[in-house]
C-alpha positions in Angstrom: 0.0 0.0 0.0 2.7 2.2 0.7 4.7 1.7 -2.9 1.2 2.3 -4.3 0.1 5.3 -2.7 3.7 7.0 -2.9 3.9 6.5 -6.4 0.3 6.4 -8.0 -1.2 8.7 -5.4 -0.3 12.1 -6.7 -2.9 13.2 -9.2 -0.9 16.5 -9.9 -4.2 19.3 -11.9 -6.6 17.2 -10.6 -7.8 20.3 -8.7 -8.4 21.5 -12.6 -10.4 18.3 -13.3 -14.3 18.8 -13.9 -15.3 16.2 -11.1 -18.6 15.8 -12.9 -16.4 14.4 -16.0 -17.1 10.3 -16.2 -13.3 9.7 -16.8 -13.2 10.7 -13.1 -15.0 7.8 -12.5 -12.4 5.9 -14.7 -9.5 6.9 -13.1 -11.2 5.9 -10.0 -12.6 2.5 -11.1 -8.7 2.2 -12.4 -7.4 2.9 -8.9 -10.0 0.0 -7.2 -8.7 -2.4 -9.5 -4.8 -1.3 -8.2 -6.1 -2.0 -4.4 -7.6 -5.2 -5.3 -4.3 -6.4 -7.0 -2.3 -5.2 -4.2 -4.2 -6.7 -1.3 -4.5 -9.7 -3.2 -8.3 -9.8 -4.0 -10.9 -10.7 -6.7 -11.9 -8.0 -9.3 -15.2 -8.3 -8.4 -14.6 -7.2 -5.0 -16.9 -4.7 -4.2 -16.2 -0.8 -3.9 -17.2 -0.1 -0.4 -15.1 -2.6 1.1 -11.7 -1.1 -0.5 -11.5 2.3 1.7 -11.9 0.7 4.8 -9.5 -1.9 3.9 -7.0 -0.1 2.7 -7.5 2.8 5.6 -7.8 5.5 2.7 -10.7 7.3 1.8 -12.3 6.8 -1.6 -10.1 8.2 -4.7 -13.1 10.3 -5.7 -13.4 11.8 -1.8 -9.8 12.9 -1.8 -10.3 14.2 -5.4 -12.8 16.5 -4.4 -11.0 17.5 -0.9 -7.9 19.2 -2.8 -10.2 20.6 -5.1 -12.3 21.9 -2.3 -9.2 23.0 -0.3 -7.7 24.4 -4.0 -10.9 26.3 -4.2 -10.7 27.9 -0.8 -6.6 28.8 -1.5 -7.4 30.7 -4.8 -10.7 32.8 -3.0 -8.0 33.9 0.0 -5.4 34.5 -3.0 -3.5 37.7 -2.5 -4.1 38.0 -6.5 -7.3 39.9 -7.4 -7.3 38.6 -10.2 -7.6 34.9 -9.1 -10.1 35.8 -6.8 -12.5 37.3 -9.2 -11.5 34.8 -11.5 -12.5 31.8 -8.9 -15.3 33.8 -8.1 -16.6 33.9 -11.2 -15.9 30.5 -11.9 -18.5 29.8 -8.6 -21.1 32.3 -8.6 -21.7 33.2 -12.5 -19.7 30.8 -14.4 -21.2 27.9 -12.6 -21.5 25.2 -15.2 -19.9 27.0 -18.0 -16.7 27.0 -15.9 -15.0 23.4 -15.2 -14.7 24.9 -11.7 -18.0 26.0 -11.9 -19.1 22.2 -12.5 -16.8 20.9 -10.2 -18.4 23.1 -7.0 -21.5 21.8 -8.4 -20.5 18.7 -8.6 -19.4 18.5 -4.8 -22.5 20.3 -3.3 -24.8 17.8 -4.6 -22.6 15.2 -3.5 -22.0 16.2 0.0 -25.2 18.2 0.5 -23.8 21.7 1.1 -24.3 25.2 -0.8 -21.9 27.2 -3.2 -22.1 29.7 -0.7 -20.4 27.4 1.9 -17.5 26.5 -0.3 -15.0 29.1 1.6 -16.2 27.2 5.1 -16.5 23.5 4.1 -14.0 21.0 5.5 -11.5 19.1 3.4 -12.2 16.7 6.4 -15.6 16.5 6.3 -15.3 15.3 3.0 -13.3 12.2 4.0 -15.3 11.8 7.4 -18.9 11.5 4.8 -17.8 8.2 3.3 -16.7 6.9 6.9 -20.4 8.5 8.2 -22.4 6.9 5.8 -20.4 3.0 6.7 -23.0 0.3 7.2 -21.1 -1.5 10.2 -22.1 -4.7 8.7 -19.4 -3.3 6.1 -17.3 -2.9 8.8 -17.4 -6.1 10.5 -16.6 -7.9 7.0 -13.3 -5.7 6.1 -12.4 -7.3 9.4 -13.2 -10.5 8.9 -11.3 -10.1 5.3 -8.2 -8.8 7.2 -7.5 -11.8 9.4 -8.0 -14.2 6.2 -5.6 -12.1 4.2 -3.5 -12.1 7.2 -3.6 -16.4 7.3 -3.5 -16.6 3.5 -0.3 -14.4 3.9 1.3 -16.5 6.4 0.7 -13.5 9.6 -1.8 -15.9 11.1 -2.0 -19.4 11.3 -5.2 -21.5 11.1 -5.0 -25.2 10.0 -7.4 -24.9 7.4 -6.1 -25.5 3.3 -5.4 -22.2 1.4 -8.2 -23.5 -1.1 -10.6 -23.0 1.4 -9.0 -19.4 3.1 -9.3 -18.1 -1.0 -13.0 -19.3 -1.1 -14.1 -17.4 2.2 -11.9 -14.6 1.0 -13.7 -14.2 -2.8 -16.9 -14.9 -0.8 -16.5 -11.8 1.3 -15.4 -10.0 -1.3 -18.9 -10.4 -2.7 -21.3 -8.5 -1.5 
């Protein structure tokens, strides 16, 4: 997880991204299938179990926290002129402007106004996919974790690997 993140996690412009753009989505779907190959899992693992597993937020969530917090930097700018600009972009622009989209985008997902884009949280971003957890989710990523821990040789159970793989695709499936 560590190789990954430090070398595939750095999206440089994706603050300039339109969020609402479906090869967001792609890039996202991209990055699921990296944590399933890294942790060892099916493909067909499904999405919500990958965050908590992994103890990252969703790709999408930390997407739209820089762009939040990238947002909030330009409207506090000491240039005028990327203020107005970034205002623009917010209040008249709106879905003319890839900014424009992209606040749009983010209010709708995380329920709050245009007008609270200066106050929002870059945390309360990450803390709405952790908010909105089923804890049967929960209780499976945990249940996941000490199988991949015996199929990786950090446990030990006297059951054949055959059968650990089964109960781990199983889980997977939700």
């Amino acid at each position: 997880m560590r190789l990954l993140i430090s070398y595939c996690y750095s999206l440089y412009g994706s603050v300039l991204w339109d969020l609402s753009n479906s090869n967001v989505e792609r890039i996202c779907s991209t990055w699921r299938a990296g944590l399933c190959r890294v942790w060892g899992l099916p493909r067909t693992t499904h999405s919500m179990l990958l965050p908590f597993l992994s103890c990252q937020p969703p790709l999408s969530d930390v997407i739209a926290k820089r762009f939040i917090v990238y947002v909030q930097r330009c409207l506090s700018s000491d240039s005028e002129i990327v203020k107005c600009v970034t205002r623009y972009g917010l209040w008249f622009g709106r879905m003319a402007s890839p900014m424009g989209c992209s606040v749009q985008y983010c209010c709708s997902k995380y329920g709050f106004t245009v007008d609270d884009m200066p106050k929002v949280s870059g945390r309360s971003i990450v803390k709405h996919y952790i908010h909105r957890a089923d804890p049967a989710v929960i209780v499976r990523v945990r249940m996941l974790l000490e199988l991949i821990f015996i199929r990786n040789g950090l446990f030990y159970l006297n059951m054949p690997d055959s059968d650990i793989q089964f109960l781990i695709s199983q889980l997977c499936i939700m």
